[in-house]
N, CA, C and O of each residue as an XYZ file, in Angstrom:
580
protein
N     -90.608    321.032     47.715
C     -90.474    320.302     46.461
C     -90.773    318.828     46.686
O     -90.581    318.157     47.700
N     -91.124    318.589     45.888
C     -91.685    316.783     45.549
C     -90.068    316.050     45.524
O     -89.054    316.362     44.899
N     -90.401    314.769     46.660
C     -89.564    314.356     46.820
C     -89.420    312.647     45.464
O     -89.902    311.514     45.468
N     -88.579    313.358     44.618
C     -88.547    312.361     43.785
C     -86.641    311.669     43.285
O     -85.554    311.913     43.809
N     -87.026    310.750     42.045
C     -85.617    310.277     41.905
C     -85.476    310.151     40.612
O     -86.387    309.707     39.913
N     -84.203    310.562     40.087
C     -83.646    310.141     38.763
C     -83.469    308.607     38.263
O     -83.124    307.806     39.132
N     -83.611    308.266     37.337
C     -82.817    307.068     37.129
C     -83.022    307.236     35.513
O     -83.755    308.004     34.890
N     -82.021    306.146     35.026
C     -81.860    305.820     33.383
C     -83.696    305.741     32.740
O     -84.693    305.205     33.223
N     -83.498    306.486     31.568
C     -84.799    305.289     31.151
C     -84.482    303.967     30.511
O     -83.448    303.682     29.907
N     -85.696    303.080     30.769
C     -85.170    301.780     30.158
C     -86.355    301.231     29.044
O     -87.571    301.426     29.059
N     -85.751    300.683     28.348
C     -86.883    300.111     26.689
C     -88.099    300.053     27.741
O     -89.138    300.549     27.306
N     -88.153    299.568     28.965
C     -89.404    299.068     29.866
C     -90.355    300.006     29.700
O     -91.529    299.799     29.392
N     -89.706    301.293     29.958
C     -90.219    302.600     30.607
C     -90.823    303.131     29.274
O     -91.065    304.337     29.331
N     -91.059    302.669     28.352
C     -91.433    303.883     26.510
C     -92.564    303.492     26.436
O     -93.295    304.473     26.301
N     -93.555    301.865     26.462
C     -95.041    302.163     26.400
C     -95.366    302.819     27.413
O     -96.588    302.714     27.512
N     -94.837    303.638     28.486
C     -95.486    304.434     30.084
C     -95.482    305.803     28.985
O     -96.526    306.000     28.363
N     -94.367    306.687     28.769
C     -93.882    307.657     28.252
C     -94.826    307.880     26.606
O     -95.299    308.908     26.122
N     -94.823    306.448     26.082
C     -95.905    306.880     24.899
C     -97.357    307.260     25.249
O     -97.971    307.975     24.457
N     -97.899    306.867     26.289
C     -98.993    306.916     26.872
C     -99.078    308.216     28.021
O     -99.988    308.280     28.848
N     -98.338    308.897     27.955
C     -98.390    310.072     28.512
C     -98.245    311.185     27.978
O     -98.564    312.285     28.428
N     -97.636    310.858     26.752
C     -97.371    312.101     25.301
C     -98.853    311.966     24.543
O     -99.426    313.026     24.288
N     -99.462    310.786     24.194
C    -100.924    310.869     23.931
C    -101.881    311.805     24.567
O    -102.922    312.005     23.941
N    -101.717    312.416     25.697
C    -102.799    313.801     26.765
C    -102.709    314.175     25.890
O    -101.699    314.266     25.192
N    -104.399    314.695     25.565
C    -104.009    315.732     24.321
C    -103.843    317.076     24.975
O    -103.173    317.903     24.357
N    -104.576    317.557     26.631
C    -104.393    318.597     27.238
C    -103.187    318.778     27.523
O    -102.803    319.937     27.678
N    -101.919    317.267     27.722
C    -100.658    317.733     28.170
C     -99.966    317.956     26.424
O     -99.241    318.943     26.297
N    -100.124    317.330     25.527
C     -99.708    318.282     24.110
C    -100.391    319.364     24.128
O     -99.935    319.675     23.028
N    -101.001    320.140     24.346
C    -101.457    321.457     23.870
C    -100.501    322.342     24.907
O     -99.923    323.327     24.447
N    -100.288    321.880     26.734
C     -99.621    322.634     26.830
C     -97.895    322.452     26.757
O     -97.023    322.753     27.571
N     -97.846    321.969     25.721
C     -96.117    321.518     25.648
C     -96.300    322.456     24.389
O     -95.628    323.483     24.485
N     -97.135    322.340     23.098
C     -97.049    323.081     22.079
C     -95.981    321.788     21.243
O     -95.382    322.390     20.352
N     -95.710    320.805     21.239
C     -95.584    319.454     20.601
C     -96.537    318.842     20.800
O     -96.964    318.520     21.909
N     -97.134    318.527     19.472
C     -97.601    317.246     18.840
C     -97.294    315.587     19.021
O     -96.265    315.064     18.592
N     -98.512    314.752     19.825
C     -98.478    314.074     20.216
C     -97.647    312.885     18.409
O     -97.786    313.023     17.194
N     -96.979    312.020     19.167
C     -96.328    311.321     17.920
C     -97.625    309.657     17.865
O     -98.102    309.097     18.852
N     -97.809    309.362     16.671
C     -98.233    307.749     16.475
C     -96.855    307.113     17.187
O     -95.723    307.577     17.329
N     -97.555    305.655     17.622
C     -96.569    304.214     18.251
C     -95.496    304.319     17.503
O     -94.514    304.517     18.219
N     -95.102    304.251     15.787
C     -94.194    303.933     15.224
C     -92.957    305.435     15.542
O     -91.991    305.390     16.305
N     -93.316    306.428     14.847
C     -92.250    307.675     15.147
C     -91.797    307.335     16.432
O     -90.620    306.984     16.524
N     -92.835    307.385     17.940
C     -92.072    307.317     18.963
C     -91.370    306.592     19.450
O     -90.535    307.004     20.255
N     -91.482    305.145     19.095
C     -90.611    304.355     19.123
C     -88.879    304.978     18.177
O     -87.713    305.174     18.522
N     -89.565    305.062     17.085
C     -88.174    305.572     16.789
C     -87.073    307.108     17.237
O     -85.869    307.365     17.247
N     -88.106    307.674     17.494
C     -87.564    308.692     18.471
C     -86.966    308.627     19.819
O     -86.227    309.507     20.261
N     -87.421    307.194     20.679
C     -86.973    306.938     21.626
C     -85.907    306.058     21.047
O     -84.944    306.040     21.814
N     -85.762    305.491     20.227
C     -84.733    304.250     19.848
C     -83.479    305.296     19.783
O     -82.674    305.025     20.674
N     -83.121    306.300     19.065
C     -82.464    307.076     18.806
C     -81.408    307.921     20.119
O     -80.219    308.165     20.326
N     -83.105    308.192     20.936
C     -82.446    308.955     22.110
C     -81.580    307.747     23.248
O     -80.796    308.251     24.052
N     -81.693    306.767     23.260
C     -81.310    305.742     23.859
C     -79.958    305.359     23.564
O     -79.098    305.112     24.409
N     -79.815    305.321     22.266
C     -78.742    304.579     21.693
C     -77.888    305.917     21.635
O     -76.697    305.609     21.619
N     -78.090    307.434     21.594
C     -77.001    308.657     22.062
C     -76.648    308.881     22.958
O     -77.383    309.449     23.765
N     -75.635    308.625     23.205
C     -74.276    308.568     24.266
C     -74.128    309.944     24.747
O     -73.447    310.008     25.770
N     -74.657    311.290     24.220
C     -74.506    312.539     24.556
C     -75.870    313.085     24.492
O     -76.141    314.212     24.078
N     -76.886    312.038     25.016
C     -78.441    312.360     25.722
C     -78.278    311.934     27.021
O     -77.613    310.924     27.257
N     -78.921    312.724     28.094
C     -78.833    312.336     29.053
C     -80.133    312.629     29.568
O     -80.677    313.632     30.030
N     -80.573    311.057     29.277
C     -82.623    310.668     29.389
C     -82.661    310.165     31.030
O     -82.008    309.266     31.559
N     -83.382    310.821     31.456
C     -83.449    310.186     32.560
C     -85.194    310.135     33.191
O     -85.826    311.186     33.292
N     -85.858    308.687     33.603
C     -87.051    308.425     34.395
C     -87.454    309.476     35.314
O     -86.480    310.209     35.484
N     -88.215    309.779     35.820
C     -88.789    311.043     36.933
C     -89.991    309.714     37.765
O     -91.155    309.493     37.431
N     -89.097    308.950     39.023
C     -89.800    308.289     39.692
C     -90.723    309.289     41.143
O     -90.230    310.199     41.809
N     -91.783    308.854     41.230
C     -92.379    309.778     42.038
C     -93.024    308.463     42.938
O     -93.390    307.600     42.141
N     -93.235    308.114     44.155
C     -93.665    307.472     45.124
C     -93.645    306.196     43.969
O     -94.739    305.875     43.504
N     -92.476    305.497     43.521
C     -92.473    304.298     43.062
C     -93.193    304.231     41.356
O     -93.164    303.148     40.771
N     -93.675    305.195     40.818
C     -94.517    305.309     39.579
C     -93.732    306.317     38.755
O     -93.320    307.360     39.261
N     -93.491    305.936     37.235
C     -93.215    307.258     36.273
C     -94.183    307.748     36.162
O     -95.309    307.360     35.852
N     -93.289    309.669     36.713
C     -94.040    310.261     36.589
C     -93.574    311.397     34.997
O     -94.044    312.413     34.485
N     -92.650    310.653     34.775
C     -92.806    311.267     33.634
C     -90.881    311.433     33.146
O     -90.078    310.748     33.779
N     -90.490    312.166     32.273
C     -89.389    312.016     32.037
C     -88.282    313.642     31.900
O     -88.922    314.671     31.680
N     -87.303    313.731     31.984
C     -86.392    314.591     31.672
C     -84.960    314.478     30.798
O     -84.055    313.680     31.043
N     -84.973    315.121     30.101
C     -83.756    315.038     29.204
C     -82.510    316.089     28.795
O     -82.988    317.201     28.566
N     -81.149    316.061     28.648
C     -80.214    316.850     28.512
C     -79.703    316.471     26.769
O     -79.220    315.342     26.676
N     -79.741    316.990     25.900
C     -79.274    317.170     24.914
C     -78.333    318.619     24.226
O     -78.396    319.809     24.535
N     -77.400    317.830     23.091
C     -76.934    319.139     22.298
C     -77.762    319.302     21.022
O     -78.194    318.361     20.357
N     -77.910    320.417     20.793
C     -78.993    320.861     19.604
C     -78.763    321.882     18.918
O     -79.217    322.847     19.532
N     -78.244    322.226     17.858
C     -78.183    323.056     17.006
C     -76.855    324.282     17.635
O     -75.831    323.914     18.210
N     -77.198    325.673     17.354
C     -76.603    326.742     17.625
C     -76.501    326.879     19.362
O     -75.670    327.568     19.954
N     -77.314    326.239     19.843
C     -77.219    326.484     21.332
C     -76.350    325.502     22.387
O     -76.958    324.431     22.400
N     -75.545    325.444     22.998
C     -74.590    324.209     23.735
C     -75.536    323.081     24.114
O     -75.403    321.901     23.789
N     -76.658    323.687     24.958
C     -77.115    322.130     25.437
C     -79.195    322.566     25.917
O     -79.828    323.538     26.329
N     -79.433    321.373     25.577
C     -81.218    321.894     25.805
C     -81.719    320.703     26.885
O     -81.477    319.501     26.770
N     -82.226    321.132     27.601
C     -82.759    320.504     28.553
C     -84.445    320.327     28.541
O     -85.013    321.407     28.383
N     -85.006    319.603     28.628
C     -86.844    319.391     28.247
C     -87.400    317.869     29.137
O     -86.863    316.762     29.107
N     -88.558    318.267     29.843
C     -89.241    317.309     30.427
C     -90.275    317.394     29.686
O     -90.673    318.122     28.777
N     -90.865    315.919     30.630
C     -92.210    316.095     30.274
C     -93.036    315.105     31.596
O     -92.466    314.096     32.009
N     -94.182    315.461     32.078
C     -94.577    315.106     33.182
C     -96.404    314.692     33.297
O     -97.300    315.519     33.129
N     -96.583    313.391     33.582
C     -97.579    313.336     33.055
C     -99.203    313.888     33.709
O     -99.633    313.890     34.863
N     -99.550    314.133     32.981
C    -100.910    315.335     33.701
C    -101.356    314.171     34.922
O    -101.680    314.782     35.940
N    -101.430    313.117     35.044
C    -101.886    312.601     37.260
C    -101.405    313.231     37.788
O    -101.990    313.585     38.812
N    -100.107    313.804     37.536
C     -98.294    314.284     38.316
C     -98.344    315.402     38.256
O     -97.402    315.991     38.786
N     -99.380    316.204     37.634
C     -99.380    318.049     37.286
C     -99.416    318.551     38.837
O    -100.135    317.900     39.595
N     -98.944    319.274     39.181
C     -99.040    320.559     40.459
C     -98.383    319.886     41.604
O     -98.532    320.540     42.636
N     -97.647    318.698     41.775
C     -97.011    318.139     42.933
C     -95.733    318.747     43.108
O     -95.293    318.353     44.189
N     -94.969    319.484     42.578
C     -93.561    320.022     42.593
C     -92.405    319.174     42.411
O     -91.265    319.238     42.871
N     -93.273    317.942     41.222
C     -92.370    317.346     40.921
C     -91.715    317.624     39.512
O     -90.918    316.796     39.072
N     -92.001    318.689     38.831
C     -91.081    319.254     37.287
C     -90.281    320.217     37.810
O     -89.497    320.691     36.988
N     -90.195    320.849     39.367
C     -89.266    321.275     39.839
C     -88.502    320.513     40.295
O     -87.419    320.865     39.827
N     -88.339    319.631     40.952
C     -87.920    318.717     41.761
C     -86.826    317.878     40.566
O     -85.715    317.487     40.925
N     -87.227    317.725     39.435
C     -86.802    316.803     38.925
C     -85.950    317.564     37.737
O     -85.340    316.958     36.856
N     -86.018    319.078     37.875
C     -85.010    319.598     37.064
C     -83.827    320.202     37.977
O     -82.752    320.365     37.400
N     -83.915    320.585     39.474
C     -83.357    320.840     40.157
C     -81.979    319.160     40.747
O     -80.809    319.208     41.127
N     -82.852    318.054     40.550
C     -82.021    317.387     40.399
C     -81.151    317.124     39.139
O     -79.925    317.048     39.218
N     -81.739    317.006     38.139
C     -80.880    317.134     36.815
C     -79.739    318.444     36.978
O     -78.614    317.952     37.071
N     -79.711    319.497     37.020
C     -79.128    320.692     37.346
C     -77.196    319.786     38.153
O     -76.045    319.772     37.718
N     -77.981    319.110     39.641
C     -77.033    318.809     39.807
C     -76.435    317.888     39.252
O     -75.213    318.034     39.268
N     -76.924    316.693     38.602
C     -76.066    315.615     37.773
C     -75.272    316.280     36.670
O     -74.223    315.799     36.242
N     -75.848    317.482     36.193
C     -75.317    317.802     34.594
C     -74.935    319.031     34.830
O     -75.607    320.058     34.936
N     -73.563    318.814     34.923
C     -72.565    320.306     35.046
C     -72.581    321.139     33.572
O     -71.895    322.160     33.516
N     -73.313    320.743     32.434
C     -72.920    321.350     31.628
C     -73.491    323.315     31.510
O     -74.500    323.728     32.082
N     -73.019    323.766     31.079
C     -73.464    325.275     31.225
C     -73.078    325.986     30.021
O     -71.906    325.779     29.707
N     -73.971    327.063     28.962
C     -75.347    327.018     29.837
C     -75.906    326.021     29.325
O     -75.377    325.042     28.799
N     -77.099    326.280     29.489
C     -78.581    325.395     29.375
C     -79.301    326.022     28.747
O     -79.254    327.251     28.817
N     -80.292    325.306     27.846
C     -81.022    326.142     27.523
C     -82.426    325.508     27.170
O     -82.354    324.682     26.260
N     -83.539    325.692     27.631
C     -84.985    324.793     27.145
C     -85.919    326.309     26.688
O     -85.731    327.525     26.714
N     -87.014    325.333     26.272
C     -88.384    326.216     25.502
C     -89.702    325.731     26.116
O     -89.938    324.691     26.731
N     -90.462    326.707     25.805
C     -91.359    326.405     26.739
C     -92.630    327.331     25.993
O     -92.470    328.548     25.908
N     -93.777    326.752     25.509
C     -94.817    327.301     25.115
C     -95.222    328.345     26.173
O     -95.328    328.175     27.387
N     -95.510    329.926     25.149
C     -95.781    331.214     25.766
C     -97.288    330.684     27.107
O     -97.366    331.254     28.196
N     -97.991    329.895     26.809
C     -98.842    330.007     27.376
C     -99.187    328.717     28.770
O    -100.204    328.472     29.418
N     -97.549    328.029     28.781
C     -97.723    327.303     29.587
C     -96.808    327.769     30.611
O     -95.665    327.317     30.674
N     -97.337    328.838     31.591
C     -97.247    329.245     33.054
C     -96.272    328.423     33.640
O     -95.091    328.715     33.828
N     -96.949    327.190     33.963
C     -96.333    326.336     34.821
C     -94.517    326.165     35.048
O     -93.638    326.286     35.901
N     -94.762    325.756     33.443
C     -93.747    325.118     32.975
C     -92.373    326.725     33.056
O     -91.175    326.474     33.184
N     -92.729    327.745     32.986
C     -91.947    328.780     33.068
C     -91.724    328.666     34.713
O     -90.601    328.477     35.180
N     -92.350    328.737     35.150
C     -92.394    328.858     37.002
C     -91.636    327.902     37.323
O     -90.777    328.200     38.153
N     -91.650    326.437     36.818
C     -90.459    325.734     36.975
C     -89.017    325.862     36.457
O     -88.105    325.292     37.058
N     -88.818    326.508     35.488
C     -87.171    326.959     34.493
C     -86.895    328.261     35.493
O     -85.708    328.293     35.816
N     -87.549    329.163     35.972
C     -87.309    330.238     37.091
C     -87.089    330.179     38.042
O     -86.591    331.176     38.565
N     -87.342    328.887     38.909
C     -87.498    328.401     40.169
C     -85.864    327.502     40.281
O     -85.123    327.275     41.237
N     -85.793    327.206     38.998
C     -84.486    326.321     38.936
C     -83.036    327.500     38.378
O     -81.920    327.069     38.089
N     -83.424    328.987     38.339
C     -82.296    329.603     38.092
C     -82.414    330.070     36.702
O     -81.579    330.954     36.514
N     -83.233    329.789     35.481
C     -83.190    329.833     34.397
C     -83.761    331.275     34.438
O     -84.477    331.663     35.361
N     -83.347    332.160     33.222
C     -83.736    333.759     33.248
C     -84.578    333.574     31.402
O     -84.229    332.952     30.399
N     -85.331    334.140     31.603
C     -85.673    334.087     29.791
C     -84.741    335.132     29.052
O     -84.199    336.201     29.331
N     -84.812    334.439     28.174
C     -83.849    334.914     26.592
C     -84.194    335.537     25.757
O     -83.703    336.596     25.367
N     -85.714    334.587     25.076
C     -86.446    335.795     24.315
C     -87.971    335.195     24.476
O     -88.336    334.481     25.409
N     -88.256    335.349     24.090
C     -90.220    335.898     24.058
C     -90.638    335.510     22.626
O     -90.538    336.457     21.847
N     -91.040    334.467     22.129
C     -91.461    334.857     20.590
C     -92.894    334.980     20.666
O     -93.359    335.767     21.491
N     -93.512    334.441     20.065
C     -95.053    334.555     19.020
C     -95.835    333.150     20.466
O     -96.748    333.016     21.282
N     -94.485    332.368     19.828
C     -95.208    330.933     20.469
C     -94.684    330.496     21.805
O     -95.119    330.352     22.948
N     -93.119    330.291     20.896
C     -92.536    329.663     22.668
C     -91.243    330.735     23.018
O     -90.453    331.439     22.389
N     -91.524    330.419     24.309
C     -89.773    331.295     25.330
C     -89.236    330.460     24.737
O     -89.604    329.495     24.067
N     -87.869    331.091     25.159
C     -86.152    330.545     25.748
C     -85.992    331.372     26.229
O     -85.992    332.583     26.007
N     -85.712    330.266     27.532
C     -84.577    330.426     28.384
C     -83.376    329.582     28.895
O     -83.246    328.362     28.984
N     -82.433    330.734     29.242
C     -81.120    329.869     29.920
C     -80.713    329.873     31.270
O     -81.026    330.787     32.033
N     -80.084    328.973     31.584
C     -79.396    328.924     32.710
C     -77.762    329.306     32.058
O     -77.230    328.907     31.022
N     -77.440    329.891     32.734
C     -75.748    330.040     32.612
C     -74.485    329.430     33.413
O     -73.339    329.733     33.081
């Protein structure tokens, strides 16, 4: 596994993170829609200022490589979702960096989604313990317990 590090994100870190949600190859395989400057700003303003998000940087040899997050969401206890930017694709750092989240965040279960057709991103939620839930049209769930 890619030897990487957690840390807070900071206001610093959101033009890096807006500019990595723009890939249009890394939106197609997330199956989210890249946001305009204004939404994401406010989408990040939001996640920042919630006290029961737990956003955290994905530093890789000194550079964001992209980000990870712990939230509560709807019917399910808690959702967990990265995102990693396509320079950073195939280094074993979206394992690396959920396997560390895992240990900061005792909460259980877990639960993230993951577009049917992005491989990767399943190979990493499996690799970290996560079992799938269901199968739809578009995207998995799965949990960790």
């Amino acid at each position: 596994m890619a030897k990487i590090r957690l840390r807070p994100v900071l206001e610093t870190d959101i033009p890096i993170l807006f500019q990595q949600q723009l890939d249009t190859e890394a939106a197609a395989m997330s199956a989210y829609p890249s946001k305009d400057r204004g939404e994401f700003m406010r989408h990040w303003e939001g996640i920042l200022k919630n006290k029961n998000v737990t956003a955290r940087a994905i530093i890789y040899k000194e550079k964001m490589a992209g980000h990870i997050l712990c939230w509560k969401e709807g019917k399910y206890e808690q959702r967990v979702g990265y995102w990693i930017g396509r320079e950073f694709w195939s280094r074993g750092i979206a394992s690396a960096a959920v396997a560390e989240l895992l240990a900061q965040v005792k909460i259980r279960p877990l639960v993230a989604e993951v577009a049917n057709h992005n491989i990767a991103s399943k190979r990493v939620l499996e690799k970290n313990g996560f079992e799938l839930l269901d199968e739809g049209t578009k995207i998995s769930i799965f949990k960790l317990k």
